[in-house]
ZADO-1210 file (C-alpha; in nm, 4 decimals, padded with zeros to 6 digits):
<atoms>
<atom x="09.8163" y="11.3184" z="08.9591" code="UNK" pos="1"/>
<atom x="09.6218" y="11.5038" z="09.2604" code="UNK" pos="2"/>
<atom x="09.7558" y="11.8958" z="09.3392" code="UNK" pos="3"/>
<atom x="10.0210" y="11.8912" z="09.5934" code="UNK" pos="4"/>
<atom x="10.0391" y="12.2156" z="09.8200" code="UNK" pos="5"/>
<atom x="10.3174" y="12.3224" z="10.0342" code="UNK" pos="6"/>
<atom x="10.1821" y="12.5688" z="10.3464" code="UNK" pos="7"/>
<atom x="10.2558" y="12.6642" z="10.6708" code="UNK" pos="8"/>
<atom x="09.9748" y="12.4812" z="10.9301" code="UNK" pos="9"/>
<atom x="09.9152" y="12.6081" z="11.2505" code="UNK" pos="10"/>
<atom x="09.9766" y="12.3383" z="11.5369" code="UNK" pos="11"/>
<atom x="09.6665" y="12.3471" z="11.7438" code="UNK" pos="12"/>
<atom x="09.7411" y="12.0023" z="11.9567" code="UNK" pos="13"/>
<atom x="10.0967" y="11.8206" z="12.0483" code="UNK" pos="14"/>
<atom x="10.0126" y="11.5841" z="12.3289" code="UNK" pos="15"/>
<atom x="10.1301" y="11.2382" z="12.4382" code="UNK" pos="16"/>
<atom x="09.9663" y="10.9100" z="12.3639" code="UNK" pos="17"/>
<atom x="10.2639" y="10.6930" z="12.5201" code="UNK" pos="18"/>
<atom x="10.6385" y="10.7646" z="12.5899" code="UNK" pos="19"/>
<atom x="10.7361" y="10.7346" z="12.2261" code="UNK" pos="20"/>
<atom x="10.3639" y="10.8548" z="12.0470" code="UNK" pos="21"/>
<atom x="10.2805" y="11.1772" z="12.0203" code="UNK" pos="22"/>
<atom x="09.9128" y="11.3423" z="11.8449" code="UNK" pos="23"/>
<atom x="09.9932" y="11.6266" z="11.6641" code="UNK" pos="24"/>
<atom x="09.7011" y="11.8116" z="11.5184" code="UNK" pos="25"/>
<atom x="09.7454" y="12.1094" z="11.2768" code="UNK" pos="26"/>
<atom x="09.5038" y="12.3389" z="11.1249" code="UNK" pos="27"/>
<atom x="09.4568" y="12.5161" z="10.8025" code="UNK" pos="28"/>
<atom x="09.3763" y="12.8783" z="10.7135" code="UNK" pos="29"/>
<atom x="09.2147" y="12.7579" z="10.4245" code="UNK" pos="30"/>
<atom x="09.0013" y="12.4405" z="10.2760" code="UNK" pos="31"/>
<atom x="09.1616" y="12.1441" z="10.2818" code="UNK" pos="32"/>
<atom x="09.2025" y="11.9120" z="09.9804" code="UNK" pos="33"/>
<atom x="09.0748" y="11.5783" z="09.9796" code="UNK" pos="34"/>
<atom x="09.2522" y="11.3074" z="10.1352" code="UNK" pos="35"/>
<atom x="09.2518" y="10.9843" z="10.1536" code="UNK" pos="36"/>
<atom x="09.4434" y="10.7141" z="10.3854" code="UNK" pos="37"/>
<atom x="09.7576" y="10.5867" z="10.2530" code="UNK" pos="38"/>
<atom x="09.8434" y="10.9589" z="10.1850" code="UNK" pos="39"/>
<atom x="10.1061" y="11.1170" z="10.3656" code="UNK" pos="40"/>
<atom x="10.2649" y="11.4377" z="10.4571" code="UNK" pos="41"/>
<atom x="10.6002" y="11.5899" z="10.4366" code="UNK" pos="42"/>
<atom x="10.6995" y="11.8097" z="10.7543" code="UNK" pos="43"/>
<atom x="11.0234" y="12.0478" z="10.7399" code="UNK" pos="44"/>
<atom x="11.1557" y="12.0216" z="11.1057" code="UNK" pos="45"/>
<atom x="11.2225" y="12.3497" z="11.2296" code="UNK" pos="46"/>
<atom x="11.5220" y="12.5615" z="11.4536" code="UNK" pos="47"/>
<atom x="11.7304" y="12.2098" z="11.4151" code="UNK" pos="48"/>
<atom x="12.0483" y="12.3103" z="11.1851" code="UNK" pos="49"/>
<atom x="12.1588" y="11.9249" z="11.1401" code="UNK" pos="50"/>
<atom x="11.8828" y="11.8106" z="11.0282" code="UNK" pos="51"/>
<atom x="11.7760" y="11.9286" z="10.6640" code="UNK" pos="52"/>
<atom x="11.5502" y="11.7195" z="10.5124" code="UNK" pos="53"/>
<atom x="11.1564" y="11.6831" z="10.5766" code="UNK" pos="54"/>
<atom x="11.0186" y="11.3850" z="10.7504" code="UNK" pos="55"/>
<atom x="10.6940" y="11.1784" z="10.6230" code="UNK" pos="56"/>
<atom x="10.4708" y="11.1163" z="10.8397" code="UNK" pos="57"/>
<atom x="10.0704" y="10.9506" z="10.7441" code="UNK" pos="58"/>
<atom x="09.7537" y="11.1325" z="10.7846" code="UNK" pos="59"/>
<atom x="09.6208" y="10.9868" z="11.0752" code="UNK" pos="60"/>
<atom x="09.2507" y="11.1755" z="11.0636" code="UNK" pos="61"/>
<atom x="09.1265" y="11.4688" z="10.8678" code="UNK" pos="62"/>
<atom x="08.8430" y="11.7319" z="10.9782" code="UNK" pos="63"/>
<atom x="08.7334" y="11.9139" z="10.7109" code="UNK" pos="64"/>
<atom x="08.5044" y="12.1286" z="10.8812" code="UNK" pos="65"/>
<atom x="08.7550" y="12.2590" z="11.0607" code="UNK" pos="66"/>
<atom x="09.0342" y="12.1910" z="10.8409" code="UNK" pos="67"/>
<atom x="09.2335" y="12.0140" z="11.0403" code="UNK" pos="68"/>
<atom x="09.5082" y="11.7266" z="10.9899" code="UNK" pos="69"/>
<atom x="09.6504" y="11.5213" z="11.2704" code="UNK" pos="70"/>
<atom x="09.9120" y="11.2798" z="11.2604" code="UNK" pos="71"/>
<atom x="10.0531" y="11.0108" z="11.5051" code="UNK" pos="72"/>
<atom x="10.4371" y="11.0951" z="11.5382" code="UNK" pos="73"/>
<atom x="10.6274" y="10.7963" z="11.6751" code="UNK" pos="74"/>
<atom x="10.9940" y="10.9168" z="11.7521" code="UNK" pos="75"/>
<atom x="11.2367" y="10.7077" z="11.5797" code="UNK" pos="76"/>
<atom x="11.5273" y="10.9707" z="11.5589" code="UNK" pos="77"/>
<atom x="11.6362" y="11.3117" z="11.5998" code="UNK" pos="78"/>
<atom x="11.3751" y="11.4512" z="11.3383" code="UNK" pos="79"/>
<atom x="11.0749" y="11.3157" z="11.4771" code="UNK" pos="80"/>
<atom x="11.1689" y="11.3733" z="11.8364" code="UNK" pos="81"/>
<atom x="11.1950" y="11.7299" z="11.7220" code="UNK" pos="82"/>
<atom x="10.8702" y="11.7561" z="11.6090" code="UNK" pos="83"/>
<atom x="10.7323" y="11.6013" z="11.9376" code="UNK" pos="84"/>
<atom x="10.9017" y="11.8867" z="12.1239" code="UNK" pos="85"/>
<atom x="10.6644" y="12.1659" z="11.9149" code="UNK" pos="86"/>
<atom x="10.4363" y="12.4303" z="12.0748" code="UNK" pos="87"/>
<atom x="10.0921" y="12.4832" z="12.0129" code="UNK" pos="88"/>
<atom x="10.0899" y="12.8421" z="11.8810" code="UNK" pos="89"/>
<atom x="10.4034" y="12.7154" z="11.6452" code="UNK" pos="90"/>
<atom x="10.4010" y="12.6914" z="11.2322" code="UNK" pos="91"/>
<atom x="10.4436" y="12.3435" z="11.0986" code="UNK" pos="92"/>
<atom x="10.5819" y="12.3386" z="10.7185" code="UNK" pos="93"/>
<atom x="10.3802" y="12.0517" z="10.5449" code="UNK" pos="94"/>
<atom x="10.4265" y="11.9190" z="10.1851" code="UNK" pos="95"/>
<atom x="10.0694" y="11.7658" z="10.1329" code="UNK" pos="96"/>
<atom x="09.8829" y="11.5494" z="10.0317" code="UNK" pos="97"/>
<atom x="10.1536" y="11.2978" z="09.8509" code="UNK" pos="98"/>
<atom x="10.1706" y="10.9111" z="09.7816" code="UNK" pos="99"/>
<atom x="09.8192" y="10.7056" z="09.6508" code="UNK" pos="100"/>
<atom x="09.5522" y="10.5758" z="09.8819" code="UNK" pos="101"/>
<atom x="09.4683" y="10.2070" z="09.9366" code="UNK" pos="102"/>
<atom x="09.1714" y="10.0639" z="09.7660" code="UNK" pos="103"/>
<atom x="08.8816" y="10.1002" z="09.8804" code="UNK" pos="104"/>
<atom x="08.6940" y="09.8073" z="10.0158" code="UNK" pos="105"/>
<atom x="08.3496" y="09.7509" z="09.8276" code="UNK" pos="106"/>
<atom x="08.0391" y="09.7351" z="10.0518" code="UNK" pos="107"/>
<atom x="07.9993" y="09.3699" z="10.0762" code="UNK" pos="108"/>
<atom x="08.4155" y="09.2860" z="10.1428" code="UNK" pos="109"/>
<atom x="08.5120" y="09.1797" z="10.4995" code="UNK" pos="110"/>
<atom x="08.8296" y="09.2841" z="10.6071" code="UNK" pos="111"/>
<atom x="09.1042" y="09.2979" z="10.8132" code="UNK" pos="112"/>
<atom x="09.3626" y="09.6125" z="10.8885" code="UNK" pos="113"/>
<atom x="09.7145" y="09.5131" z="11.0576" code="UNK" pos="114"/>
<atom x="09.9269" y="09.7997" z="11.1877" code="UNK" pos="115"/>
<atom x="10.2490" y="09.7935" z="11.3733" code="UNK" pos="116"/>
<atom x="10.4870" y="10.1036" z="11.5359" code="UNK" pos="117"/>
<atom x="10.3920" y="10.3681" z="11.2763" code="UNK" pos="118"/>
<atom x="10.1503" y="10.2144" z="11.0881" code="UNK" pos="119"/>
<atom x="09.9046" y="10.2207" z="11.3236" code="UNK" pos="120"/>
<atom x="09.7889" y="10.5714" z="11.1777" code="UNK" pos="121"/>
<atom x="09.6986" y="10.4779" z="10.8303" code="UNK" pos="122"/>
<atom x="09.5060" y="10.1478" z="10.8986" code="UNK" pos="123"/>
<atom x="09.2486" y="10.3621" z="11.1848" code="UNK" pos="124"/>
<atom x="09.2284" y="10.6135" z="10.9247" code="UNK" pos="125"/>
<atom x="09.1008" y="10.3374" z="10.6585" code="UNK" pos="126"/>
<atom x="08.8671" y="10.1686" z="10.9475" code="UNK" pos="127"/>
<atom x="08.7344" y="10.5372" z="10.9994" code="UNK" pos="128"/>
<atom x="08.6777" y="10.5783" z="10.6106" code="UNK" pos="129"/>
<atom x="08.5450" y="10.2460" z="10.4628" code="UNK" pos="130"/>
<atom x="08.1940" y="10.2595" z="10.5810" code="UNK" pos="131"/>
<atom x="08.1612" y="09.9182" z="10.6586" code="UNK" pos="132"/>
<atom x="07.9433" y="09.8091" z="10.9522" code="UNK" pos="133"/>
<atom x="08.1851" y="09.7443" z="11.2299" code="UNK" pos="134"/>
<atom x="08.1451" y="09.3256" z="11.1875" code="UNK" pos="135"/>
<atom x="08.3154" y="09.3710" z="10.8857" code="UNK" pos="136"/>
<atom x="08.6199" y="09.5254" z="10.9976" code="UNK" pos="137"/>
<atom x="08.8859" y="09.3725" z="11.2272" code="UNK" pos="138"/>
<atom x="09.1966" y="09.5724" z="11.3391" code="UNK" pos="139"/>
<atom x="09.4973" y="09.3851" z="11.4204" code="UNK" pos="140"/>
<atom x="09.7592" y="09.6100" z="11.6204" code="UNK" pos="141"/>
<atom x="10.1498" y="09.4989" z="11.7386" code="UNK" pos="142"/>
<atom x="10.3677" y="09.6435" z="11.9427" code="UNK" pos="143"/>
<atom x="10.6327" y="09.5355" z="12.2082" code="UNK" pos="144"/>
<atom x="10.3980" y="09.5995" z="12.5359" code="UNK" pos="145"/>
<atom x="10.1218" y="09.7481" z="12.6597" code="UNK" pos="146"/>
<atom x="10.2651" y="10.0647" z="12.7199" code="UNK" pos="147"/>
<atom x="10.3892" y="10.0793" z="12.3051" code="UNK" pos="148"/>
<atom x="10.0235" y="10.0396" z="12.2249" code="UNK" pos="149"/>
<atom x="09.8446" y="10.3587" z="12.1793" code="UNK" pos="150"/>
<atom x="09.4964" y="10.3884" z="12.3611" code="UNK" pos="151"/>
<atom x="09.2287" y="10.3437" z="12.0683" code="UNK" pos="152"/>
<atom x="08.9240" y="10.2517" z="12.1899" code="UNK" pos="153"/>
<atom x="08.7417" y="10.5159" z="11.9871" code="UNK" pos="154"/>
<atom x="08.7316" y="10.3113" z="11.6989" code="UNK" pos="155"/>
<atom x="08.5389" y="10.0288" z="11.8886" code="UNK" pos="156"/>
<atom x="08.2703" y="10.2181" z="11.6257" code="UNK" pos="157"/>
<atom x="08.4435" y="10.1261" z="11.3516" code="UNK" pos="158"/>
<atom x="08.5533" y="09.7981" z="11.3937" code="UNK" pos="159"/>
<atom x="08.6475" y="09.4646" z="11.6039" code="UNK" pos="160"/>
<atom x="08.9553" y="09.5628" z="11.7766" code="UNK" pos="161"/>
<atom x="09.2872" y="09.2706" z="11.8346" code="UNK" pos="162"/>
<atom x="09.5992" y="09.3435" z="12.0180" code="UNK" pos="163"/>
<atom x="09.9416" y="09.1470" z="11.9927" code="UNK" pos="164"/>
<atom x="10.2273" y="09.2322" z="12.2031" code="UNK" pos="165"/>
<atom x="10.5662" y="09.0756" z="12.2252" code="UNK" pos="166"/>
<atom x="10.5812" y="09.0186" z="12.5945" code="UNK" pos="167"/>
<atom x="10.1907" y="08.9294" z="12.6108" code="UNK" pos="168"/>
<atom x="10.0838" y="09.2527" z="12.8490" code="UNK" pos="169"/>
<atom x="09.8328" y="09.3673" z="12.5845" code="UNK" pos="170"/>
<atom x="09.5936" y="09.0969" z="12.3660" code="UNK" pos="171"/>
<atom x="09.7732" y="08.7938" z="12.2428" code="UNK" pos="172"/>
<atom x="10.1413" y="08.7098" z="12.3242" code="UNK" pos="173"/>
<atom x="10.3545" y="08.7347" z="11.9911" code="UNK" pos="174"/>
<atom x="10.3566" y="08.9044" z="11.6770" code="UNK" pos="175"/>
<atom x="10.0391" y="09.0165" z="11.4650" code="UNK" pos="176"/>
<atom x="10.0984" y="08.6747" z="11.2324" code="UNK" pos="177"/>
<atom x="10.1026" y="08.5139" z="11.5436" code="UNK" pos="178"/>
<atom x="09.7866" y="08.6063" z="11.6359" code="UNK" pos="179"/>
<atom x="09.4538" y="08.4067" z="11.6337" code="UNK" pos="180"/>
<atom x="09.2932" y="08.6296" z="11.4093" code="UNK" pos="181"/>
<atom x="09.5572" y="08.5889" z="11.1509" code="UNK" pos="182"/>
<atom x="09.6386" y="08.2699" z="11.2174" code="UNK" pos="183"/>
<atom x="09.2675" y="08.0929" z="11.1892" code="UNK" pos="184"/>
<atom x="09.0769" y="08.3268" z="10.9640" code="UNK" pos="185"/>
<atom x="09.2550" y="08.4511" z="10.6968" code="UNK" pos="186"/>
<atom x="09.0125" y="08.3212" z="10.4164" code="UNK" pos="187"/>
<atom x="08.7674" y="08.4818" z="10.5955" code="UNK" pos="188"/>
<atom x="08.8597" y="08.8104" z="10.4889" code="UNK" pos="189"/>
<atom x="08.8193" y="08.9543" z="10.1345" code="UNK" pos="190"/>
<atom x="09.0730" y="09.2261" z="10.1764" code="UNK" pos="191"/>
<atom x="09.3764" y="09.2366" z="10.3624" code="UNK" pos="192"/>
<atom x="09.5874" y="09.6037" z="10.4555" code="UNK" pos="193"/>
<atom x="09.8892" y="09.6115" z="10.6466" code="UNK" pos="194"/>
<atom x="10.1137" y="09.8925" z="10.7508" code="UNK" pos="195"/>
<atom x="10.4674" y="09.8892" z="11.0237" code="UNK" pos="196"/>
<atom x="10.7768" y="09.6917" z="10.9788" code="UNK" pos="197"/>
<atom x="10.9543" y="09.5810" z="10.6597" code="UNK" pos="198"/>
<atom x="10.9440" y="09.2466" z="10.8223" code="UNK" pos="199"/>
<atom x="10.5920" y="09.2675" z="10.9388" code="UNK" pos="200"/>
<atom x="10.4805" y="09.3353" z="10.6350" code="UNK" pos="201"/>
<atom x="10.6762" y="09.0536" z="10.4133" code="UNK" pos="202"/>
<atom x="10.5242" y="08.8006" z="10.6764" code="UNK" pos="203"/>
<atom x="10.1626" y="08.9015" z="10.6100" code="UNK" pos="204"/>
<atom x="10.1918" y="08.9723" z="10.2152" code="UNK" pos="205"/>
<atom x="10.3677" y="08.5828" z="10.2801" code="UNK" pos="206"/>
<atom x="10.0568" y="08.4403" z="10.4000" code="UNK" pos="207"/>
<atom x="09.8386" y="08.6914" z="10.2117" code="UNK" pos="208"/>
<atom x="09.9829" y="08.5440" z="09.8816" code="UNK" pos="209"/>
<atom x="09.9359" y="08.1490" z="10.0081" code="UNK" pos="210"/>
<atom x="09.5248" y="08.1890" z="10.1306" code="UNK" pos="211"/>
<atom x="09.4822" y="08.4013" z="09.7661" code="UNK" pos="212"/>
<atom x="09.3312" y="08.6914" z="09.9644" code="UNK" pos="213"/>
<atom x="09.3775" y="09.0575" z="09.8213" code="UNK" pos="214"/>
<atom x="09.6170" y="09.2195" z="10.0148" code="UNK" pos="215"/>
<atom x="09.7840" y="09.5602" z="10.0009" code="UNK" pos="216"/>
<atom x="10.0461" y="09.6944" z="10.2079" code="UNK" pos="217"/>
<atom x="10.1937" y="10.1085" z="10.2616" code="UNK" pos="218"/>
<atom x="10.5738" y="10.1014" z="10.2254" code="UNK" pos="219"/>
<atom x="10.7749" y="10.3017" z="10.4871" code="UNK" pos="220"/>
<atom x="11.1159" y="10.3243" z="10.2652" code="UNK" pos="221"/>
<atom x="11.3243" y="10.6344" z="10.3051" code="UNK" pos="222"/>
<atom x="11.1578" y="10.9863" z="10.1598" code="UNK" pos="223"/>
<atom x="11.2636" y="11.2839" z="10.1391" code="UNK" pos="224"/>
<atom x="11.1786" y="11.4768" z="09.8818" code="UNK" pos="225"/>
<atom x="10.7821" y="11.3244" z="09.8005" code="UNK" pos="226"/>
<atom x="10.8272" y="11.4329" z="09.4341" code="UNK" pos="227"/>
<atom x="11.0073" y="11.1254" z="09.2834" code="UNK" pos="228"/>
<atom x="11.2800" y="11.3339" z="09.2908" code="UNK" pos="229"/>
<atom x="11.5318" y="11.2231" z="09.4966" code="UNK" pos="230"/>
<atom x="11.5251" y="10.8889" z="09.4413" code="UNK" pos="231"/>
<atom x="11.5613" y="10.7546" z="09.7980" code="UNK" pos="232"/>
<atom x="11.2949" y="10.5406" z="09.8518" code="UNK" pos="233"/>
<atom x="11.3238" y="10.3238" z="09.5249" code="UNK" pos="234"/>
<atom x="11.1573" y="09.9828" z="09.5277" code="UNK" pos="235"/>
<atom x="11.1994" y="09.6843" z="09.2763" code="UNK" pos="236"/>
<atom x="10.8432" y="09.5939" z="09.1589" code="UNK" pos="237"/>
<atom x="10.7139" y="09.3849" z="08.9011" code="UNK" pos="238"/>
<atom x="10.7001" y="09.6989" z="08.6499" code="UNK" pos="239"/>
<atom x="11.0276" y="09.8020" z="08.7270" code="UNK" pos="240"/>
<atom x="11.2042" y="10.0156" z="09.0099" code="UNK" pos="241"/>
<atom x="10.9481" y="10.2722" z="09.1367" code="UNK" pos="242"/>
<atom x="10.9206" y="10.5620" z="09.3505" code="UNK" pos="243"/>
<atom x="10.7754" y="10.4090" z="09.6697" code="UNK" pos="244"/>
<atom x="10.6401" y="10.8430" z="09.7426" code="UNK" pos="245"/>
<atom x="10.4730" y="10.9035" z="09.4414" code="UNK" pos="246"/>
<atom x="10.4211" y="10.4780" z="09.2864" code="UNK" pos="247"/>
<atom x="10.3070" y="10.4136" z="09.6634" code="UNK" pos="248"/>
<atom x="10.3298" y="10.4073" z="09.9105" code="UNK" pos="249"/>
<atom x="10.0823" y="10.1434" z="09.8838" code="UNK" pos="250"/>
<atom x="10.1133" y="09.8832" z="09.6592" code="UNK" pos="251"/>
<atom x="09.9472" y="09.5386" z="09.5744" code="UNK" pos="252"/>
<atom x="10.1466" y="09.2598" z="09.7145" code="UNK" pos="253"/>
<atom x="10.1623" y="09.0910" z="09.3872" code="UNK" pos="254"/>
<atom x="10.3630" y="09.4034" z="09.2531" code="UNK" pos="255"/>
<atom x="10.6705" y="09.3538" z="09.4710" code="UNK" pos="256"/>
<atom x="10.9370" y="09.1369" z="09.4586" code="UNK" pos="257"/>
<atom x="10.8620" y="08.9693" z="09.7753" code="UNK" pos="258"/>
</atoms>
């Protein structure tokens, strides 16, 4: 199992991608390990006495020449809103790097990377890494509007880009399994990665399963602790209940008990 380290970053960037998204960009003192996407950190929100327990959050992109993390922090309750409200100049406490990465596409694969709320992070992070020519990659986004999608248009150099939004302002009208990309060329792909909503997620492991592509999804089940420990974000699999923080958080959709 990869060397976890628990250190005090210094927060170099908070600022707002939407109303509810926030980039928050934190730098090291010293080298960074590797990681990888599907990897996640643990933060300890700060000066808040009710809240006592860190908050995951993925690794959205990693610089390691100037060993620096940044992460996408949607707020979803009182700890993440905290951490939205951060100064630069401030220590962030991060547990680091937990959970297992997705697989990585080989060099001929074709695939396709669906994110949705908070799971937008992980699949640009994947695009970013795979080092597939950019007609080889799609990226499927959801969200309710326009104004819930987060401006990405830097990774046009990484791959096709496809928005879905509930109320049609943005791309298609719908959800992501609604959209024409889904819908018409799933056996097109050769690997399928999804990360956002428990329901998001069954629907495309759903269809995943019926076109026999490969598909893996990153579970967003309670965590706490990031250790196995706790024993919060348990998920029945196929081997048994696991520890979706240090099992996962990705896992093969032919593992769960979906």
């Amino acid at each position: 199992m990869p060397k976890k380290f628990v250190k005090e970053f210094n927060v170099i960037e908070n600022s707002a991608l939407n109303a509810t998204n926030f980039l928050i960009k934190v730098q090291s003192d010293t080298e960074l390990p590797e990681i990888k996407p599907g990897q996640f950190v643990n933060i300890e929100v700060k000066e808040a006495e009710d809240i006592f327990l860190r908050r995951p959050f993925s690794i959205f992109e990693v610089d390691y020449e100037n060993n620096v993390i940044s992460m996408i922090v949607k707020i979803l309750g009182r700890g993440s809103r905290k951490l939205t409200e951060i100064k630069v100049g401030s220590k962030l406490s991060m547990v680091y790097p937990l959970g297992k990465t997705f697989t990585y596409p080989s060099s001929d694969d074709k695939i396709l990377l669906i994110g949705g709320g908070s799971g937008v992070a992980p699949m640009l992070f994947l695009a970013k890494e795979s080092g597939l020519p950019v007609e080889n990659v799609d990226i499927l986004l959801g969200a309710r509007s326009k104004e819930d999608h987060i401006n990405v248009d830097s990774y046009k150099k990484y791959a096709n880009l496809h928005y879905a939004s509930e109320d049609g302002s943005l791309g298609e009208k719908g959800y992501v399994t609604q959209h024409s990309v889904f819908t018409n060329n799933l056996n097109s792909y050769t690997k399928i990665y999804a990360c956002g909503p428990d329901g998001m997620m069954r629907a495309i492991a759903k269809e995943a399963k019926a076109a026999n592509v490969f598909c893996e999804v990153s579970l967003e089940n309670l965590m706490a602790c990031g250790f196995g420990v706790c024993l919060c974000c348990i998920e029945p699999t196929t081997k048994g209940n696991l520890c979706v923080c240090t099992d996962g958080p990705v896992f093969n959709i032919n593992d769960l008990k979906w």
